[in-house]
C-alpha positions as CSV (number, residue, x, y, z in Angstrom):
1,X,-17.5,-4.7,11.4
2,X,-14.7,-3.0,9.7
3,X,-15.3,-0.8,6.5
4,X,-12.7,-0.2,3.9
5,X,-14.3,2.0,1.1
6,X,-13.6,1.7,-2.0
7,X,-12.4,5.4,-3.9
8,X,-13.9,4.7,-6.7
9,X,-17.6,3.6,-5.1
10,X,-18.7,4.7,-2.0
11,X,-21.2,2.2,-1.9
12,X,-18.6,-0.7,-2.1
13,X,-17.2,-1.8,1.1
14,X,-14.8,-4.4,0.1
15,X,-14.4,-5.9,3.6
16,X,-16.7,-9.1,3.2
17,X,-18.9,-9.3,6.1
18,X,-18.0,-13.3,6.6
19,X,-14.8,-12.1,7.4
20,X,-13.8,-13.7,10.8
21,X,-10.4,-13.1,12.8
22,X,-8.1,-14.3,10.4
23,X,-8.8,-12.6,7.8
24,X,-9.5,-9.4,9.5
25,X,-5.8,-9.5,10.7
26,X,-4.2,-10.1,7.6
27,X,-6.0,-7.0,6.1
28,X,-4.9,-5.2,8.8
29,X,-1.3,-6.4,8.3
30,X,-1.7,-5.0,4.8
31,X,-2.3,-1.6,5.9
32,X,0.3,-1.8,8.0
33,X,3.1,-2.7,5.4
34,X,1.6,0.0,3.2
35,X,1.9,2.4,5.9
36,X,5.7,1.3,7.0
37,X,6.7,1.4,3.1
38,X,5.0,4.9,2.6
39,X,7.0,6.3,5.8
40,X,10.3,4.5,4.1
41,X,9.3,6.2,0.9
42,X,8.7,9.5,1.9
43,X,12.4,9.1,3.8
44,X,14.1,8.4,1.0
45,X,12.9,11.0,-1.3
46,X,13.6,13.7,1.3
47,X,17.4,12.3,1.7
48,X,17.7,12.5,-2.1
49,X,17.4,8.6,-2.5
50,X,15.4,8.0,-5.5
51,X,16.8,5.0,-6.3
52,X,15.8,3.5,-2.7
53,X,12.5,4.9,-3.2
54,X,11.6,3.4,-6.4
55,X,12.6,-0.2,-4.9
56,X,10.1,0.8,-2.2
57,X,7.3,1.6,-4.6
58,X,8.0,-1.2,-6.8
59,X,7.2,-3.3,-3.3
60,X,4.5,-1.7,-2.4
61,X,2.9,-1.4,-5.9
62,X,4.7,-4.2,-8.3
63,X,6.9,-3.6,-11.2
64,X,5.1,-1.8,-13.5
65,X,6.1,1.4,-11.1
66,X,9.9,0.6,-12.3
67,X,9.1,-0.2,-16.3
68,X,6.6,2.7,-16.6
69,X,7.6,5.8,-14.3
70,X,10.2,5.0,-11.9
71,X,11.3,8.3,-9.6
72,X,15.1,7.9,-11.2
C-alpha cells in the first residue's frame, strides 16, 4: 500500500486504503504533473521568465497564486 503523508500530521496518511488500481494511478499521475510543472518552473525562473513561471504556478496551484503574489 502506498503512503502519502500529510505535512501537517504525520499520523494522516491520505491514501485511503480501498484504493484499488484506478485510483492509485491517477494519484500517481498527479505527482507526476506536479513534478513536470516544478521542473518547467524552476526553467523559467533561471532563464529570467517570470511571466512563464507564474502561468506555471497558477496551473499547478490555481489562481490565487496570480491575484495574491504572482513572481512578476
Amino acid at each position: 500500500m502506498w503512503q502519502v503523508i500529510d505535512p501537517v500530521n504525520a499520523n494522516n496518511n491520505v491514501v485511503h486504503s480501498n484504493w484499488g488500481n484506478i485510483e492509485l494511478s491517477e494519484f500517481a499521475s498527479w505527482f507526476a504533473d506536479g513534478r513536470d510543472c516544478l521542473s518547467r518552473l524552476i526553467a523559467q525562473e533561471q532563464a529570467g521568465r517570470n511571466g512563464n513561471a507564474d502561468d506555471i504556478l497558477s496551473n499547478l496551484f490555481g489562481n490565487p497564486v496570480l491575484t495574491h503574489g504572482a513572481l512578476s
